[in-house]
C-alpha positions as CSV (number, residue, x, y, z in Angstrom):
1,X,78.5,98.2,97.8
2,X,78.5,94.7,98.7
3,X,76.8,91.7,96.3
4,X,73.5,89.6,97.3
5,X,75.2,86.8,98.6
6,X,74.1,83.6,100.3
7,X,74.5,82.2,104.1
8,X,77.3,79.7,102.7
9,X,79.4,83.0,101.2
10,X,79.5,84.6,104.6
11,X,80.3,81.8,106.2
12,X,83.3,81.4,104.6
13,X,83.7,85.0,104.7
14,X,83.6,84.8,108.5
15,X,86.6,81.5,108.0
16,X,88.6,84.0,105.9
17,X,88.8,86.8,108.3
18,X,89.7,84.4,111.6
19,X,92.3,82.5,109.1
20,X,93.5,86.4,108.2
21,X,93.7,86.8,112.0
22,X,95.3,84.2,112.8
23,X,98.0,84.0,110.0
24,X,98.5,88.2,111.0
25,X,99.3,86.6,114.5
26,X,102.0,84.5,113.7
27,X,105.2,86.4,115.8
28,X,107.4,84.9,112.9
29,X,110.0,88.0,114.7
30,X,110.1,85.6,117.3
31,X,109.8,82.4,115.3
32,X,112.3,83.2,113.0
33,X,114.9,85.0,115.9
34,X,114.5,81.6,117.8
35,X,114.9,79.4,115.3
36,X,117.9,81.0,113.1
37,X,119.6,82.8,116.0
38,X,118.6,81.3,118.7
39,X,117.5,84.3,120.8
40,X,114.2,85.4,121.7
41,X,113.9,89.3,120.6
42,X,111.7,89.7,123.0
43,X,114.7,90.3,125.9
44,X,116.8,92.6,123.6
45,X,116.4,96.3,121.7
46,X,112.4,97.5,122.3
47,X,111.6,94.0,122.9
48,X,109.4,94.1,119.9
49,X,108.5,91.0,117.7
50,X,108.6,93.9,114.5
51,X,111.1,94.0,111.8
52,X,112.6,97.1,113.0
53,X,114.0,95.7,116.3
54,X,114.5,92.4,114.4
55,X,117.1,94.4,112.2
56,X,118.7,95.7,114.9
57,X,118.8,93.1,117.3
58,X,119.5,90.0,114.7
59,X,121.5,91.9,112.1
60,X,119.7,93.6,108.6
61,X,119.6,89.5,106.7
62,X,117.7,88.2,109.4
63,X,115.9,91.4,109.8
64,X,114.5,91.9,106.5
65,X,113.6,88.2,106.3
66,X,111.6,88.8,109.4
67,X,110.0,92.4,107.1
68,X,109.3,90.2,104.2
69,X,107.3,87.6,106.1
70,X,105.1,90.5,107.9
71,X,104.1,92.1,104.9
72,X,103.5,88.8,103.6
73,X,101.0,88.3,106.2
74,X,98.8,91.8,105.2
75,X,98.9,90.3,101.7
76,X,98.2,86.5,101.6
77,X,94.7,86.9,102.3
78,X,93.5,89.2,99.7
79,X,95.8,87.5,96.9
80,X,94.3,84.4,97.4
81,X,90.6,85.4,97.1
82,X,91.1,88.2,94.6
83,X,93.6,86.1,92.1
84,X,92.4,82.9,92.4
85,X,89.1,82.2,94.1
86,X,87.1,84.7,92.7
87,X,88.3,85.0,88.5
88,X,87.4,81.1,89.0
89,X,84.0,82.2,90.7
90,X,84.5,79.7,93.7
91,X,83.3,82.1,96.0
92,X,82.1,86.2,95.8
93,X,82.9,87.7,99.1
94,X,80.7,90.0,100.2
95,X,83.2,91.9,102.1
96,X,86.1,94.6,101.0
97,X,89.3,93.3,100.8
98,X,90.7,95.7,102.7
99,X,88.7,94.1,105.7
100,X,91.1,91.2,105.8
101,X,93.7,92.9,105.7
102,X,92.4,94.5,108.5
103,X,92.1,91.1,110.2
104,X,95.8,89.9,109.9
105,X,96.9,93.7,110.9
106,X,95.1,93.0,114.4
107,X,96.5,89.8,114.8
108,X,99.6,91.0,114.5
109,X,99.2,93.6,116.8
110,X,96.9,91.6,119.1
111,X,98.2,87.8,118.8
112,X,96.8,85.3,119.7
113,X,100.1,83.4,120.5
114,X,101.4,85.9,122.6
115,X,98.6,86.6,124.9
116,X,97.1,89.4,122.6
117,X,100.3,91.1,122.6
118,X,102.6,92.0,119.1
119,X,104.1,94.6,117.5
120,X,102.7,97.4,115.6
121,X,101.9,96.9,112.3
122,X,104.0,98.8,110.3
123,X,105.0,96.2,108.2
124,X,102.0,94.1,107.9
125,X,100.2,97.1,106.8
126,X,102.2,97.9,104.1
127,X,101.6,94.7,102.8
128,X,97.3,95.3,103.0
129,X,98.4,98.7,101.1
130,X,100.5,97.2,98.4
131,X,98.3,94.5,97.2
132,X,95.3,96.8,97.3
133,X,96.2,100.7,96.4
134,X,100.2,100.8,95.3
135,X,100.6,104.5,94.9
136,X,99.8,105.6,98.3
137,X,102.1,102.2,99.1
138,X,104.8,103.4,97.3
139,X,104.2,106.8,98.5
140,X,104.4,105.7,102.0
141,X,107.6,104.2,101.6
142,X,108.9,107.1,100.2
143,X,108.3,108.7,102.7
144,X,109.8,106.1,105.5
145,X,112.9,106.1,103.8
146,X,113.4,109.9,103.4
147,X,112.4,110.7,107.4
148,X,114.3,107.5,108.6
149,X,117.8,108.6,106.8
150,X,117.4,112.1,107.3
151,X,116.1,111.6,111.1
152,X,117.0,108.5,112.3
153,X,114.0,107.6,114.0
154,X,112.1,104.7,112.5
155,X,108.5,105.6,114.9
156,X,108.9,108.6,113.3
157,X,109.2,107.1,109.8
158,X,106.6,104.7,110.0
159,X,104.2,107.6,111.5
160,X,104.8,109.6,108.6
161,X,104.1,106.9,106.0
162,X,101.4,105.8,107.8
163,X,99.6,109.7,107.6
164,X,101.1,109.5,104.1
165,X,98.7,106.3,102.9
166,X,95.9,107.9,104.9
167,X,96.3,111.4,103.1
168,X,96.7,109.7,99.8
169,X,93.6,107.3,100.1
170,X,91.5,110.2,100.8
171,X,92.9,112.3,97.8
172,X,92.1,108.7,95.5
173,X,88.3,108.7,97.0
174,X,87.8,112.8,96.0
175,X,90.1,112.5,92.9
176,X,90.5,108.4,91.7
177,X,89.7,107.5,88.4
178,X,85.9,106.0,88.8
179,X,85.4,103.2,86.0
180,X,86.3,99.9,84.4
181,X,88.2,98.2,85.8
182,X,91.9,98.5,84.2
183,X,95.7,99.3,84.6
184,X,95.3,102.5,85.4
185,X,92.2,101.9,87.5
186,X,94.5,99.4,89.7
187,X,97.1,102.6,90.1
188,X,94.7,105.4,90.8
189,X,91.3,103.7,91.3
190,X,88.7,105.7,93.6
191,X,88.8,103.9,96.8
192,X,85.6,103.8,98.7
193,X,84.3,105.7,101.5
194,X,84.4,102.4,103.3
195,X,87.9,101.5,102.6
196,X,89.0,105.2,103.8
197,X,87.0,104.9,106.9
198,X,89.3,101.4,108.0
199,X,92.5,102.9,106.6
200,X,91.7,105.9,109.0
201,X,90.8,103.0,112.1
202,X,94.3,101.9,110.6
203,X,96.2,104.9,110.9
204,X,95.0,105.5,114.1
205,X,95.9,102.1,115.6
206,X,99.4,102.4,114.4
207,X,99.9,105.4,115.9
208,X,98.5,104.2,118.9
209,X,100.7,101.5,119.5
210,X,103.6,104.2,118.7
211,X,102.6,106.6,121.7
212,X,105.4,105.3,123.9
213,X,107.8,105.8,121.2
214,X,106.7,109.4,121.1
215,X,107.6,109.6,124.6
216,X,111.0,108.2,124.4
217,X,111.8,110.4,121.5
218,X,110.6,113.2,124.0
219,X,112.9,111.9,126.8
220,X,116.1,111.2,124.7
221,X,115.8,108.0,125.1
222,X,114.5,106.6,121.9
223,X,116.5,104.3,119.5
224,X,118.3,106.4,116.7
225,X,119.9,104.5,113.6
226,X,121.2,107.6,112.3
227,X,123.1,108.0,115.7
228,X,123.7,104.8,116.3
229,X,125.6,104.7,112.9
230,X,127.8,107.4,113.6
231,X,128.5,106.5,117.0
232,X,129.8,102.7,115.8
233,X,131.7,104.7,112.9
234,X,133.4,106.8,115.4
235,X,133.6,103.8,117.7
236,X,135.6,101.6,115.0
237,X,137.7,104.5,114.1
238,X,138.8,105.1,117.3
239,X,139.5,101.3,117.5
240,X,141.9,101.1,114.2
């Protein structure tokens, strides 16, 4: 699986995965929400530094900014090293892309900048996906958009795309097309055992940092766009 490589490759392997840490760590929720709108999302909604309480809390503009820059973050990484470092054989890592992806997912969820807190790596995720596998990206996004219209709950959502990428990378390792490298191959490729394994650590993460969610949703007490729609559309006809 991985090429003979020398002690100066994994050293910079090693640089790549703390700069993918640390660039996945940036809060730019926070950044952003402070220095456009001047408020720290921290204190409203869920308190989270994620795109989802960015939309609601600073508006859907602001919000999807904030969206763009976190998947952004999963991808930067593995652009830079597949696209341009190694076609110009600078450097052959000897490490999966996938595992710096990995990287900037736990520095987003675990930042450095906010005491190893963050959010929860919906977004930044998608980006590792997108860059690597785009089916079960695409897929997964499906699937967000269908359960968050016809539910309303986006911890839901992002649950079900993320068991949607996981399903789907398995199906690629038993199924994927296994051969030169192509079009086609870049669609439905095999992944590797290896690269199912840390979608799975993934998946399981994510839903991790969505337990309390779960419980809110339980309690009643969870956030609900489709509600909170229809309750401001009532609210405004009510008004005129």
């Amino acid at each position: 699986m991985f090429n003979v490589i020398s002690a100066n490759d994994i050293t910079i392997s090693i640089l790549f995965l703390i700069f993918s840490y640390l660039l996945g760590s940036i809060p730019f929720g926070l950044v952003i929400g402070k220095t456009i709108c001047k408020t720290d999302i921290r204190q409203f909604g869920s308190k989270n530094i994620g795109s989802t309480n960015a939309i609601r809390v600073l508006g859907k503009k602001i919000g999807f900014i904030i969206f763009f820059f976190d998947v952004f973050k999963g991808m930067f990484v593995i652009l830079l090293i597949r696209n341009i470092l190694a076609p110009l054989n600078i450097w052959s890592s000897p490490i999966e892309y996938l595992y710096y992806g990995i990287a900037a997912i736990i520095g987003h969820c675990f930042s450095v900048f906010l005491n190893f807190k963050g959010g929860k790596a919906v977004a930044t995720s998608l980006g590792v996906i997108l860059v690597l596998s785009p089916i079960p990206a695409v897929l997964c996004l499906i699937a967000f958009l269908i359960v968050t219209y016809t539910i309303g709950y986006v911890s839901l959502a992002s649950t079900a795309a993320t068991l949607t990428v996981l399903i789907s990378a398995w199906i690629l390792h038993f199924v994927g097309l296994d051969g030169s490298v192509n079009f086609f191959y870049f669609l439905v490729g095999k992944t590797s055992l290896m690269t199912c394994i840390l979608i799975s650590v993934m998946a399981i993460l994510i839903i991790i940092k969505h337990i309390k969610n779960y419980k809110r949703i339980l309690n009643g007490t969870e956030y609900n766009f489709k509600k909170a729609k229809q309750e401001k559309k009532i609210l405004e006809e009510h008004i005129k």
